[in-house]
Each structure stands twice: as C-alpha cells, then as structure tokens.
C-alpha positions as CSV (number, residue, x, y, z in Angstrom):
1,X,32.8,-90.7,12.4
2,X,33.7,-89.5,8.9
3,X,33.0,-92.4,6.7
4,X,30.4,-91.7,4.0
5,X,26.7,-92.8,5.4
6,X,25.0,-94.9,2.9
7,X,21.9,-92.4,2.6
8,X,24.6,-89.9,1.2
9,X,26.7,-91.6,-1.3
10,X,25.7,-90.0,-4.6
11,X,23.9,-86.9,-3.3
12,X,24.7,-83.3,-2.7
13,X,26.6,-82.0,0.2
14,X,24.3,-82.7,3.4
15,X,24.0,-79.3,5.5
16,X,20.9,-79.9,7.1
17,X,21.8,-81.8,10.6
18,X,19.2,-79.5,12.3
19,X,16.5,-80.8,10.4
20,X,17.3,-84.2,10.5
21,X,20.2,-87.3,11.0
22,X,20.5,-90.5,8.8
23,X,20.0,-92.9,10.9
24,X,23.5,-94.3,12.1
25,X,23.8,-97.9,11.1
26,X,24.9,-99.1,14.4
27,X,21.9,-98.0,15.8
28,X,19.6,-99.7,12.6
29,X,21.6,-102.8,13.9
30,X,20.6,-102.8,17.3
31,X,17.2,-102.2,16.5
32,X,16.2,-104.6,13.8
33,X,16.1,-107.8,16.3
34,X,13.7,-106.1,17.9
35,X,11.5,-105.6,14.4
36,X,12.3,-109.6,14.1
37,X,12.4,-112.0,16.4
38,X,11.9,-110.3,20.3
39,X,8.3,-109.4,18.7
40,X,7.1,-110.1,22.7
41,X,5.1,-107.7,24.8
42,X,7.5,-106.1,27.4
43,X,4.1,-106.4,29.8
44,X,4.0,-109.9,29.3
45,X,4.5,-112.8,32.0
46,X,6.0,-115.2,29.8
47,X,9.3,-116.0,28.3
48,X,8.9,-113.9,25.1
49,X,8.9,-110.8,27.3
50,X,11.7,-111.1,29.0
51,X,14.5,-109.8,26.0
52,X,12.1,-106.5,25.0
53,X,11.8,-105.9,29.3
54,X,15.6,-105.9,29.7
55,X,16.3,-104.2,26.4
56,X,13.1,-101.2,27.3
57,X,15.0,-100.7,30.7
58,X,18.6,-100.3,29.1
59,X,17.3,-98.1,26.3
60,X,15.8,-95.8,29.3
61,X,19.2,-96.3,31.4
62,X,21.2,-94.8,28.6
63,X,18.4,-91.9,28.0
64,X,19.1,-91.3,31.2
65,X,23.0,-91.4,31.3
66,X,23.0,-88.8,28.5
67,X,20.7,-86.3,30.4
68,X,22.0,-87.0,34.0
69,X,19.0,-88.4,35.1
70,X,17.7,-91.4,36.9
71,X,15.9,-94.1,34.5
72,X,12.6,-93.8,36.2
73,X,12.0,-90.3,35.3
74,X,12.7,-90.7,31.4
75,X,9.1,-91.7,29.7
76,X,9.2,-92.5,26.0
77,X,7.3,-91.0,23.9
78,X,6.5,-90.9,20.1
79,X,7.8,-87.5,19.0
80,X,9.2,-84.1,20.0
81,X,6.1,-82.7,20.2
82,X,4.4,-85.4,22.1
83,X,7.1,-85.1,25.0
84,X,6.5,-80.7,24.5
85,X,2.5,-81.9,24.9
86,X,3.2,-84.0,28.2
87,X,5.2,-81.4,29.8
88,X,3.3,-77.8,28.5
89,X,-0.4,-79.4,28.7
90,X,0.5,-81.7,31.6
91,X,2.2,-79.2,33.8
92,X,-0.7,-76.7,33.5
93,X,-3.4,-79.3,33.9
94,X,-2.0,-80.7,36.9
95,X,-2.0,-77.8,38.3
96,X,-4.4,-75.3,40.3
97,X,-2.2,-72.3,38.6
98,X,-3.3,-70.7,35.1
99,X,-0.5,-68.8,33.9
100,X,2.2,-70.1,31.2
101,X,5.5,-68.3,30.3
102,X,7.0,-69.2,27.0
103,X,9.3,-67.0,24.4
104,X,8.6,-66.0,20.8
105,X,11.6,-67.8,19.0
106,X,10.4,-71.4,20.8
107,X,9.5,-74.5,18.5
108,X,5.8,-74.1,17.5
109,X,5.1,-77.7,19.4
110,X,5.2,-75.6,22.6
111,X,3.6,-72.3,20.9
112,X,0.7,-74.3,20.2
113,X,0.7,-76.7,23.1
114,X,0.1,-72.7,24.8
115,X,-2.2,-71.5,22.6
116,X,-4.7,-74.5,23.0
117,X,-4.4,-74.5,26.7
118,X,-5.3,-70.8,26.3
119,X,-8.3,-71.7,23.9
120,X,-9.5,-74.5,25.5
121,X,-8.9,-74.1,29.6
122,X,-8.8,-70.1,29.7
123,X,-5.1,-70.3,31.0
124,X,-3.2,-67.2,30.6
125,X,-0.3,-67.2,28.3
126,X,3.0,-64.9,28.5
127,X,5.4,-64.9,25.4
128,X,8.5,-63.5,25.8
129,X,10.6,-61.3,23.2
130,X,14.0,-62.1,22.6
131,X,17.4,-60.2,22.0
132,X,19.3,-59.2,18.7
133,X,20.9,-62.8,19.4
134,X,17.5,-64.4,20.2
135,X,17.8,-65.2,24.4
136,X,15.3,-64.4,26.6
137,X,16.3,-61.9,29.2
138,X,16.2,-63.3,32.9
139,X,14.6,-59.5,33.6
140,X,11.9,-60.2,31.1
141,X,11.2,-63.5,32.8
142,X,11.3,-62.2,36.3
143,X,9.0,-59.7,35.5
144,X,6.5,-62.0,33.8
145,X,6.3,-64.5,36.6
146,X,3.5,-64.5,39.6
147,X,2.1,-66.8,42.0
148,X,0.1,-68.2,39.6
149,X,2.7,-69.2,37.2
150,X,2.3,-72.7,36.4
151,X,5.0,-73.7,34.1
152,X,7.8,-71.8,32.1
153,X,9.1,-73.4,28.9
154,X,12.0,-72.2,27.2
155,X,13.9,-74.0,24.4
156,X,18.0,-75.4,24.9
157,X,18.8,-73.9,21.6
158,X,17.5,-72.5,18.6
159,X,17.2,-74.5,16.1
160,X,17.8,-71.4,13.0
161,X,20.6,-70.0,14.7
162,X,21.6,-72.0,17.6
163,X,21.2,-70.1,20.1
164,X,22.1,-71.5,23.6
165,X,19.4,-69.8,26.6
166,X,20.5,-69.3,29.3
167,X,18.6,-72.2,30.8
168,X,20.0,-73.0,34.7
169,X,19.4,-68.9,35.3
170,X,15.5,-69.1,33.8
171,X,14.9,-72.0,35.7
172,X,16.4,-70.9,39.0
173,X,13.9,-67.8,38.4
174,X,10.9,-69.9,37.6
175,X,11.7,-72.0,40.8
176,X,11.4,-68.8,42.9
177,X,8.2,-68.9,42.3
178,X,7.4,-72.1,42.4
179,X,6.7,-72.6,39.1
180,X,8.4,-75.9,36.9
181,X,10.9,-75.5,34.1
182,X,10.5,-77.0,30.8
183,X,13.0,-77.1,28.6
184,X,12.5,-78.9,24.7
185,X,16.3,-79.4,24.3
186,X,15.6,-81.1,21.0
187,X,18.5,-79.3,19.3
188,X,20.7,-79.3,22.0
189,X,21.1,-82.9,23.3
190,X,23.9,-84.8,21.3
191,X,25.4,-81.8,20.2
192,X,26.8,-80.1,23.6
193,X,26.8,-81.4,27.0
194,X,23.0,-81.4,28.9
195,X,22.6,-82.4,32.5
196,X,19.2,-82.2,34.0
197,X,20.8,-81.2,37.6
198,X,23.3,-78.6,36.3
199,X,20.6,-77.1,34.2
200,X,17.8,-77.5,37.3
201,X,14.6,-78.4,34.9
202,X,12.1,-80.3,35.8
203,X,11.1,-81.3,32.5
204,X,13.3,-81.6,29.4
205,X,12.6,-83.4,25.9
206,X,14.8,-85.7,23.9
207,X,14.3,-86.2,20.2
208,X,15.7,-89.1,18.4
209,X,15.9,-87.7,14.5
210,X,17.6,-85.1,16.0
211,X,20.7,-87.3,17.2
212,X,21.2,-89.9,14.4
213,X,18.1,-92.4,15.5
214,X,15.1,-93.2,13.4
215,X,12.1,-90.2,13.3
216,X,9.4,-91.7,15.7
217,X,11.0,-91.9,18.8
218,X,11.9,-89.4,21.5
219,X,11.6,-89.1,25.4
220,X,10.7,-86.6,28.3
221,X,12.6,-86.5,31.5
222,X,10.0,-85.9,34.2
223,X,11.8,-85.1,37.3
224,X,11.1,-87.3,40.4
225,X,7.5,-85.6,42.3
226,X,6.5,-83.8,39.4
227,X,2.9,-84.0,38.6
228,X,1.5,-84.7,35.2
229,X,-1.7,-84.7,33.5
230,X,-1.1,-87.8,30.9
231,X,-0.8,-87.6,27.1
232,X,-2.7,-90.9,26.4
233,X,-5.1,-92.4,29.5
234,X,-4.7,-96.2,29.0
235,X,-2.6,-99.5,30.3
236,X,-0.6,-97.5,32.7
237,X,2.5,-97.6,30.6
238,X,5.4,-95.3,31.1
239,X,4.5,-94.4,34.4
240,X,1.1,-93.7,33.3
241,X,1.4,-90.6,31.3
242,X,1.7,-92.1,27.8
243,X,-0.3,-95.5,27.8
244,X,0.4,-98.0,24.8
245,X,2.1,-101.0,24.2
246,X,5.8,-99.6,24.0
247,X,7.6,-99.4,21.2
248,X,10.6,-101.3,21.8
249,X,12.6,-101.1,19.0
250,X,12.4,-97.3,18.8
251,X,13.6,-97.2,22.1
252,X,16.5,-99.1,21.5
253,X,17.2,-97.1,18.6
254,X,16.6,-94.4,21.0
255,X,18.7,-95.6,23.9
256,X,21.6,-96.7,21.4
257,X,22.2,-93.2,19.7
258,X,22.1,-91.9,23.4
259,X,24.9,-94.2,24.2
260,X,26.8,-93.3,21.3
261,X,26.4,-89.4,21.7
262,X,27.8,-89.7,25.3
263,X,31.0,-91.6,23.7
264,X,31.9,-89.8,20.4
265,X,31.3,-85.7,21.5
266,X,32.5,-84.0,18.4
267,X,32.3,-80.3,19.2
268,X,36.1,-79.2,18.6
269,X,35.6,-81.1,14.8
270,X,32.0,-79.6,14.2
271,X,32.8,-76.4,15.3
272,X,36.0,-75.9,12.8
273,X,34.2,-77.1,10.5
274,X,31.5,-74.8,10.5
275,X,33.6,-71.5,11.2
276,X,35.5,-72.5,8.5
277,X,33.0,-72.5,5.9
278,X,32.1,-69.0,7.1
279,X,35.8,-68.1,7.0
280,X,36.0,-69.1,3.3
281,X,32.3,-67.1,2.1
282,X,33.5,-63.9,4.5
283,X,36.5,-64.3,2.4
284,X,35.4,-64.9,-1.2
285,X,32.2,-62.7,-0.8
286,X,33.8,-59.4,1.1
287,X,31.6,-57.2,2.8
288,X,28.6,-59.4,2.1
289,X,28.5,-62.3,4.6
290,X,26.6,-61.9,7.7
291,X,25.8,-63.7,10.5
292,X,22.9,-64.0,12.0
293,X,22.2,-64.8,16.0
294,X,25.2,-64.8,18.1
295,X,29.1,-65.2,17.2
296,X,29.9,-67.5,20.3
297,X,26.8,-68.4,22.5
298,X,25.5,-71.4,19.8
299,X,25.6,-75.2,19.3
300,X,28.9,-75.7,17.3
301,X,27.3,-77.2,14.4
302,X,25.0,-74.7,13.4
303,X,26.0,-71.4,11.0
304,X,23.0,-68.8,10.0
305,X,24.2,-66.3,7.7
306,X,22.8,-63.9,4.9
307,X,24.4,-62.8,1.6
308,X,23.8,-59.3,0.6
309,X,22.1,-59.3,-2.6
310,X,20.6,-62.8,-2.6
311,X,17.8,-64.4,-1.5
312,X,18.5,-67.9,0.2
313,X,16.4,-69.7,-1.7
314,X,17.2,-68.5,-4.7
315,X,20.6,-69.2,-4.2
316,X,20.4,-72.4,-2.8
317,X,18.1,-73.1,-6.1
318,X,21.6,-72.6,-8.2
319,X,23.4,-74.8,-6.1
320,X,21.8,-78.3,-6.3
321,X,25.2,-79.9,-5.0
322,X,23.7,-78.6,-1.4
323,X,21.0,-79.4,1.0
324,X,20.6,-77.0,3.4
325,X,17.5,-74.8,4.5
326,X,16.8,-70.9,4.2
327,X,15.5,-68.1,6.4
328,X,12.2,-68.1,4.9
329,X,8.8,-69.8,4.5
330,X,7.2,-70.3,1.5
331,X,3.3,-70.2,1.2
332,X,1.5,-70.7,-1.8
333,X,4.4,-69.3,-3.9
334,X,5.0,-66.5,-1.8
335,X,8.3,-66.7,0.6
336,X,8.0,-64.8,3.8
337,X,10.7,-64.0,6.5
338,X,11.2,-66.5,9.3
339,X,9.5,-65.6,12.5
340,X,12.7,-66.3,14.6
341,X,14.8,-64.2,12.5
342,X,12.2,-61.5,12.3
343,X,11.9,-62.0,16.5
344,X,16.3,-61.2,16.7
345,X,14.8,-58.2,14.7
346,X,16.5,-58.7,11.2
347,X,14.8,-56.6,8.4
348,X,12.9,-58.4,5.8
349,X,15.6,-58.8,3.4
350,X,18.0,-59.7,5.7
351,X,15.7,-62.5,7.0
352,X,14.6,-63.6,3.2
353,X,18.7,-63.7,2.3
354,X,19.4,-66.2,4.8
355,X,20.5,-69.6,5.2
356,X,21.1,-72.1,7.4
357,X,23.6,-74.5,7.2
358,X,24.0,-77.4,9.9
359,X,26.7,-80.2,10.2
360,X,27.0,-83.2,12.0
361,X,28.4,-86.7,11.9
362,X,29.3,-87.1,8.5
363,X,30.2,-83.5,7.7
364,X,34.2,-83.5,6.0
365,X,36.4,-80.9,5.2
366,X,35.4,-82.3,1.7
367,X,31.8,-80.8,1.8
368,X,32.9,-77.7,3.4
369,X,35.1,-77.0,0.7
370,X,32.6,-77.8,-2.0
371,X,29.8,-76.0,-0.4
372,X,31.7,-72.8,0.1
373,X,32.9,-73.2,-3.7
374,X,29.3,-73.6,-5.1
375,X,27.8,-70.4,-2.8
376,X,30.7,-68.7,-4.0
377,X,30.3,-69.0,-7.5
378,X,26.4,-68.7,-7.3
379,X,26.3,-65.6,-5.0
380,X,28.7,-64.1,-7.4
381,X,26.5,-64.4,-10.5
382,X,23.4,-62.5,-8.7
C-alpha cells in the first residue's frame, strides 16, 4: 500500500518505520467497535461477552498464524517490554538455574530485565560482544553456556542497523544445554518471514507499533510446557501470566495488523527502495557514504549510514523535510555515540555521523527521491 496515510499528509518525508508505524486505518476500523458498543467482559457469562470472547480468540489465532504458532501459546501483553519482562524474569524465576546469556547490542527491555534479576535474585548475567556487523558468534555463545544456564535471549534484528542473528543456530546451542531461547523479534515480525518452529525458540515477542497497530499492544509466544513466573498475579487471565481484564480492542488491533502483514509482504518493494536511496547519496556524495552493520544480512527496510564530515544530527537539523533518527544520544545537550554502533566497533565520529533511515508501508519512490535531494544538498554545504 502506497496511498498517502492521513497522519502524513502535510509532513516531511517519514523515515522512521523502526521507531514507529501510523496506525493502518483498516486496523483503527476493526478496533473501534470494540471502543463502542462490544464494551462486555470477555470473562463474562452473559450475552455481552460473547462478541469480545470470539473476537480475543481470532485476534490470538492470527498472532498466531503470523508466528507459526498454536493460539494457546500467544499471551497478550501491554508492551514490548512487558512480553521481554515475562520471558527474561519469568524464565529465570521459574527456574532452579541462575545464569542468563544476553548480547550487548539487545533492546535495553532485556538489558535491564538482566540486570535487575542480577540485582535483585543474585543470578549471574553473561553479555555477549558482537561482530563488526553486530551478530553474536555461535562460538561466543557456546562457550558462555553451562548447566546452569537458564535462559538465552538474543534479539531477531537490530533495530539501528538491522541486523538479522542468526537465531535457529543460538537457539539450537542454547537447547544443548537445556537452556530456553528468547528471542524479542520486535523489529523483525512484519518485515521478513518469522516462524517459531523454523527458528526453534521457546519464547519470542511481538510488538504492535512496530507493524502498523496502535502503541499499547503486543504479545509473547510461550511455547507449549514452558514454565513461567507471571508478570501480573491476578484473575488468571492469559493463561495466568499477565492477569487483567483483557484489552480487547488492542488485541484486535493487534490480531488485524497480524493478518494483514501475513497478506501484503513487501520485501522486494522496501528493499529497492532503500538500496536505492543509498545508491543515489553513494552517488551524489563520492567517497563519503558509509554503511554501517552488514551489506546483505538485514531487514530490507532498514539503511544505517554515516557521512563523512557531518554529524547526523546536525544534518538532519538542515533538512526539516525528513524524519528519521541518528546514531547518537543526546543528554543534557551533550550527544554521545550509540552504544550499538560503538558495540560493531565504529569510532566515535563514525558513530556521531550516522543516521538511520527506515521505510515501510507508505514509503514511495516520491520520498526517496526527496530525501536523497535534501541530504544531498545539506551534506554538501558542511
């Protein structure tokens, strides 16, 4: 789908798919009746119940379908970093083993998720370093892992430079020592093709901004036997790991962009798109475009590059006609490399020159063509 979302009429070129979608209006409009009138609690006995059961149990069927997994082992939850809390805290804390593995470039959800459990339960915490194109070396993680290994959690892909892990080798690892696999494939899902059983996880997260559905809803598949400390103690909702009256419309909303990412894959279009914008700065800046992470191995929306003699944020201050985000951080004033690009070990000005551009549904050749005119014009005024 090409056709101008309503969010973006009037602003600049949207480049920044990785942080967030608009919401696709087909999935607004099979959520609002559920904002309206099918107000009932899906718990319920009574007639008012029945639509928001039936509509709860499709949403989790096409979770599912996406993923390749059965409907009872998706469990909605309210974020991202609530389904990385479930699997990371529950895993350990299930558990008679105290040792986590993790990597240095993985979303801070999971980071922190290990550092608490580190803090707060005394459970020993591995993090892995990562490769000029940021993946985790199975010979790393082979080495790391011991009998007491509880739980190894390593991200689909990256969401700086799209990197794509080697995910069905680290878990097949992890599994020799009977530890589980998570994998927050936040970035991933939607964009290339995720199977649960292919990949052999045990856990994996789903996030709903991520893929074109409102912010506020996401899921964790929790393979079949897997034990789990719950997130929230309660009703005994979602299998009893995230109690809470469920939030049916969200799951809709979730269960709706999940269908429509399994029907409209748009790799081959996102993927020309985005080489081609590099193709047109490599061109008009010579010997000054480079890109960061790897060439091939990367979701096909995602393009990290630095410009020689620029710093990203700089640059993308003198072009207002683009949202995108940079390589950096800025505290207080101060902007500071980004940990994953310092991680791939890019030096500091490398790192602070960088920007990340991501496409997705409503990317044109259009936007490509006036974002590479504007960082053209601005890189070649600095």
């Amino acid at each position: 789908m090409t056709t101008r979302h309503p969010g973006l009429v009037g602003g600049p070129v949207y480049l920044d798919y990785n942080a967030t979608t608009p919401v696709d209006p087909r999935v607004t409009e099979a959520m609002l009746p559920h904002l309206t009138d099918l107000f009932g609690n899906p718990s319920s006995g009574h007639p008012y119940a029945d639509a928001p059961r039936r509509a709860l149990a499709e949403s989790r069927a096409q979770v599912a379908g996406l993923v390749g997994a059965r409907p009872d082992e998706i469990v909605f939850t309210s974020s991202g970093s609530e389904a990385d809390l479930l699997a990371v805290r529950g895993a350990v804390l299930a558990s008679a083993r105290r040792h986590v593995i993790t990597q240095v470039t993985e979303h801070p959800a999971v980071l922190e998720a290990c550092r608490a459990l580190e803090r707060l339960h005394g459970v020993r915490v591995t993090v892995l370093p990562v490769d000029g194109d940021g993946l985790v070396e199975p010979a790393a993680l082979a080495a790391a892992l011991d009998e007491d290994t509880a739980l190894v959690s390593v991200m689909a892909a990256n969401n700086e430079t799209g990197a794509l892990q080697p995910i069905a080798e680290l878990a097949a690892l992890a599994h020799e020592f009977g530890a589980l696999f998570h994998c927050d494939a936040a970035q991933a899902v939607g964009k290339v093709p995720v199977d649960v059983g292919a990949l052999g996880v045990d856990l994996l997260t789903v996030v709903g901004h991520k893929m074109y559905a409102p912010k506020g809803a996401a899921a964790l598949y929790v393979r079949d036997g897997v034990r789990l400390e719950p997130v929230v103690y309660g009703g005994g909702q979602e299998r009893g790991l995230r109690a809470g009256t469920e939030n049916v419309a969200l799951a809709v909303a979730l269960g709706t962009a999940a269908r429509l990412a399994a029907a409209e894959a748009a790799v081959p279009r996102l993927t020309a798109l985005r080489d081609g914008l590099h193709q047109r700065l490599a061109f008009a800046l010579p010997g000054r475009v480079h890109l960061n992470g790897p060439e091939k191995n990367r979701l096909p929306n995602t393009l990290n590059l630095s410009i020689d003699g620029v710093l990203g944020h700089e640059l993308l201050a003198a072009t207002p006609e683009i949202a995108a985000s940079t390589g950096s951080a800025c505290h207080s004033g101060t902007h500071t490399p980004s940990p994953v690009l310092t991680a791939i070990g890019l030096d500091p000005a490398r790192a602070l020159g960088a920007l990340r551009f991501s496409l997705g549904r409503w990317s044109t050749e259009a936007d490509i063509e006036t974002a590479a005119t504007a960082l053209t014009r601005a890189a070649a005024a600095q």
